[in-house]
FIKEGU-978114 format. One line per field, with one value per residue (C-alpha): z, y, x negated; residue number from 1; residue in one letter. Coordinates in nm, 3 decimals, padded with zeros to 5 digits. Last residue first. Example, Ala and Ser with C-alpha at 12.3 -4.5 7.8 and 13.67 -1.06 7.14 Angstrom:
2
z <- [00.714;00.780] $
y <- [-00.106;-00.450] $
x <- [-01.367;-01.230] $
i <- [2;1] $
aa <- [S;A] $
END
This chain:
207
z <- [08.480;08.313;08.194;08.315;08.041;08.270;08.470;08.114;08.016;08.326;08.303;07.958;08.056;08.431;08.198;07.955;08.235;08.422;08.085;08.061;08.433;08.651;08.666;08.930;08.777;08.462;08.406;08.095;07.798;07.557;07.666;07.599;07.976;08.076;07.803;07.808;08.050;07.878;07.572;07.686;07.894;07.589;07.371;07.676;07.659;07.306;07.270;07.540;07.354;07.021;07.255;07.441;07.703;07.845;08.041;07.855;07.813;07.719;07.428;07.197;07.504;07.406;07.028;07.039;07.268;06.966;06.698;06.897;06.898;06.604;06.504;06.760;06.596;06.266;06.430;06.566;06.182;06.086;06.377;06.348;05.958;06.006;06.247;05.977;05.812;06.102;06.182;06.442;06.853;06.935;07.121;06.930;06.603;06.747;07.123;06.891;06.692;06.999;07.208;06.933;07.148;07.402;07.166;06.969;07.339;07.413;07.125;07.083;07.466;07.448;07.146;07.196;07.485;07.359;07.154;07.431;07.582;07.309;07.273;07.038;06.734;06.912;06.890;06.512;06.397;06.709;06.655;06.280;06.350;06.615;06.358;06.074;06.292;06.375;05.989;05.883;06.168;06.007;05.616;05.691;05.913;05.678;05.419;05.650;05.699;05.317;05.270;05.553;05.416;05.128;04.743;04.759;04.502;04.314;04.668;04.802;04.518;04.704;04.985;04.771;04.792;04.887;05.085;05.439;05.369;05.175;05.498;05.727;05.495;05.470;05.887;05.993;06.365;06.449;06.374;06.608;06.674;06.616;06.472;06.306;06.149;06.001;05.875;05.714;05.530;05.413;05.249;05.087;04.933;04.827;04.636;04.468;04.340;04.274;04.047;03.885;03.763;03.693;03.429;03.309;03.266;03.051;02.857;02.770;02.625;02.433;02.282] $
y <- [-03.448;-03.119;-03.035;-02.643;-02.551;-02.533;-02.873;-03.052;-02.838;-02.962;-03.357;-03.342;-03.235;-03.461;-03.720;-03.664;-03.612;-03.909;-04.152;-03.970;-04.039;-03.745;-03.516;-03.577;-03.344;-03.311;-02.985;-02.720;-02.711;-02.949;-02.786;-03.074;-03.146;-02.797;-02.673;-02.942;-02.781;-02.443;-02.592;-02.717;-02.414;-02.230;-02.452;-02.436;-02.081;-02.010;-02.246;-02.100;-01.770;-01.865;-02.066;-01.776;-01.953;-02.111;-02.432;-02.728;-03.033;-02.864;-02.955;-02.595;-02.560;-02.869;-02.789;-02.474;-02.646;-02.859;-02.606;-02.374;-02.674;-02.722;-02.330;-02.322;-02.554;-02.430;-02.053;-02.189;-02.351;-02.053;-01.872;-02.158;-02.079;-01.684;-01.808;-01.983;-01.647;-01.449;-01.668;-01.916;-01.917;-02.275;-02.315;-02.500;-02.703;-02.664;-02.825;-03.080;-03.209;-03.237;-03.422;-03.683;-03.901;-03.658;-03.415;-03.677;-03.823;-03.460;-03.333;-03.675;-03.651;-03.295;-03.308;-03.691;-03.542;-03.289;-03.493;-03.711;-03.365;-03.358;-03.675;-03.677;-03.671;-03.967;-03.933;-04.027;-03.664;-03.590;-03.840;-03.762;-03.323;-03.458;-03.655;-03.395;-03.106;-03.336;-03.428;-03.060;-02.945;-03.161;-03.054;-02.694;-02.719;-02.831;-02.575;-02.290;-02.428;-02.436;-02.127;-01.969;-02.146;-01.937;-01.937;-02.310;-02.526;-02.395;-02.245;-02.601;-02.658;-02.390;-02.608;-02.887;-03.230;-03.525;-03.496;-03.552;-03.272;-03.012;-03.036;-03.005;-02.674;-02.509;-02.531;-02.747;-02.756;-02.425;-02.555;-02.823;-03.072;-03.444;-03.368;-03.046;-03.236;-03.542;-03.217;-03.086;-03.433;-03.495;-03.133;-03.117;-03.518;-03.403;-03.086;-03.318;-03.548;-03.248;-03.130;-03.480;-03.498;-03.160;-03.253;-03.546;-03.365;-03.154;-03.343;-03.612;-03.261;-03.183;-03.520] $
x <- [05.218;05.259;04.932;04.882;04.641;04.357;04.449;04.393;04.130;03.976;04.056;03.857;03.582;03.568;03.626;03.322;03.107;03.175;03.129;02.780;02.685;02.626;02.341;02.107;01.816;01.625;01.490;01.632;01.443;01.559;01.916;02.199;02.306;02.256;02.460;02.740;02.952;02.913;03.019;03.357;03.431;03.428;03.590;03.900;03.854;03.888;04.154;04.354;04.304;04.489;04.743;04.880;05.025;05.393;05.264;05.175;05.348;05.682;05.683;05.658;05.369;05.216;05.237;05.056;04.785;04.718;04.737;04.508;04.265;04.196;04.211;03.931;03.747;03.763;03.706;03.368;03.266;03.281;03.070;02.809;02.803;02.729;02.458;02.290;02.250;02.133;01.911;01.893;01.872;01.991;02.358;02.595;02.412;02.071;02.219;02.427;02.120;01.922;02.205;02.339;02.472;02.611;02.731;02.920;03.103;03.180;03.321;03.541;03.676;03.772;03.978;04.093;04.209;04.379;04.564;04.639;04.803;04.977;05.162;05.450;05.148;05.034;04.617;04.510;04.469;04.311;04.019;04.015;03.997;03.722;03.538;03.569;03.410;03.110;03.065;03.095;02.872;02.625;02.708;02.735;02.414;02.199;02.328;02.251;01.924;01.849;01.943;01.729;01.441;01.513;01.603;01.677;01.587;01.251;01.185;01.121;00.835;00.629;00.599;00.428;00.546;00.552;00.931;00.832;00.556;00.833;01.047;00.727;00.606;00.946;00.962;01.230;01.098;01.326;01.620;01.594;01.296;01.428;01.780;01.668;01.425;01.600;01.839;01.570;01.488;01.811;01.850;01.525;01.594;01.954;01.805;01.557;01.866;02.078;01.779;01.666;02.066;02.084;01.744;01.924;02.243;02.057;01.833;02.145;02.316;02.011;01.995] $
i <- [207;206;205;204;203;202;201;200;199;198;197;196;195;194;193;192;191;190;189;188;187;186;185;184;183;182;181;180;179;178;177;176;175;174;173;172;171;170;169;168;167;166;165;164;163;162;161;160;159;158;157;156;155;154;153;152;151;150;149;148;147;146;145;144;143;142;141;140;139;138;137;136;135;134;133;132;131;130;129;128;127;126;125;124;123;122;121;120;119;118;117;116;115;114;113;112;111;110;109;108;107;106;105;104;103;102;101;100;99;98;97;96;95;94;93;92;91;90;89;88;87;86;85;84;83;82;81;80;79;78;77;76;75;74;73;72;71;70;69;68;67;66;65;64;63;62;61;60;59;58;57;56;55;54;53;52;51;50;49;48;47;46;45;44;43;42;41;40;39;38;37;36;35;34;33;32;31;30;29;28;27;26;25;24;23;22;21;20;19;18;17;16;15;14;13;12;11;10;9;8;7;6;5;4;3;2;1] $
aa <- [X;X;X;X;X;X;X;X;X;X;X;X;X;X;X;X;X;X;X;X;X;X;X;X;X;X;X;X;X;X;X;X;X;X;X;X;X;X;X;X;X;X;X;X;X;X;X;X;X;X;X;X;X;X;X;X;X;X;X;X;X;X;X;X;X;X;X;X;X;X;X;X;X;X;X;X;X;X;X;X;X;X;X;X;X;X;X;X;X;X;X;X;X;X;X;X;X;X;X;X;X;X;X;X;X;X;X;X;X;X;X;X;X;X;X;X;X;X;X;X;X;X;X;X;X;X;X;X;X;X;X;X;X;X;X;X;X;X;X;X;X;X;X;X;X;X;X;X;X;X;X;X;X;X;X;X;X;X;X;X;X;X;X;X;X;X;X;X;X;X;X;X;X;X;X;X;X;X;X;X;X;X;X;X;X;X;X;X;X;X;X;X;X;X;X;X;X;X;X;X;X;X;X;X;X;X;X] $
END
């Protein structure tokens, strides 16, 4: 009976834990990091705000754990998109890359401005910087195998990947910032293929 208590009880626990989780990221998503205060996440759960701290030791830890799991699920659709681009092809593996960042960031433009550019804490910015060598590795392996083809011209990959996820990012900025004003921007579909025809001209795509 003890053992059925206990699993019961980490049963109840992972299931409260899930419920925290679910309902800072639906926060993050609406009003960034900085809208998933302990007091909305415990309100959108019934409960107290003191009853978060039973689960996570922080706010901070719960943040970082929302954004392990949604930068998770970003960083897994690009490393699918690019695992299913012709493996002989690497420049259509790079832009899957390109194309597959964009795309997600544009749908999901409040969740992907907190996830690559919001001010956060110190600890959730220790996941953003993981998460940045990830992608970067990504896409080192990519250009690797473009110059190794012949598709790209003769580079250091690990800083060609820097520079072509920086340029990606700082083309979306604008377009993601909550803050920034509208103006004529161009269409979605434009943006993603004027991305992705850059890093190819940056990396010296032989044509």
């Amino acid at each position: 009976m003890v053992y059925r208590s206990t699993e019961r009880t980490k049963r109840h626990a992972q299931t409260k834990e899930e419920a925290f989780v679910r309902a800072a990221h639906e926060l993050v998503a609406r009003e960034g990091f900085a809208g998933a205060k302990v007091a909305a996440v415990a309100g959108a759960c019934g409960v107290s705000a003191g009853s978060l701290y039973s689960y996570f030791g922080s706010r901070d830890e719960l943040l970082a754990q929302v954004f392990r799991r949604a930068a998770g699920r970003e960083l897994a659709a690009v490393r699918g998109a690019v695992d299913a681009a012709p493996p002989a092809r690497p420049e259509a593996r790079l832009e899957a890359f390109a194309d597959t960042f964009t795309r997600r960031a544009l749908r999901g433009r409040r969740l992907a401005w907190s996830l690559l550019f919001e001010p956060v804490s110190p600890v959730v910015e220790r996941e953003r910087l993981v998460y940045r060598r990830e992608y970067a590795q990504l896409c080192e392996g990519v250009i690797r195998d473009g110059v190794a083809a012949g598709r790209f011209a003769r580079q250091n990959a690990a800083v060609a990947a820097g520079a072509v996820i920086g340029a990606i990012s700082e083309a979306l900025v604008g377009r993601l910032s909550p803050e920034a004003a509208r103006k004529a921007e161009p269409p979605d579909e434009q943006l993603v293929a004027e991305i992705r025809e850059f890093c190819l001209r940056a990396l010296g795509c032989a044509s």
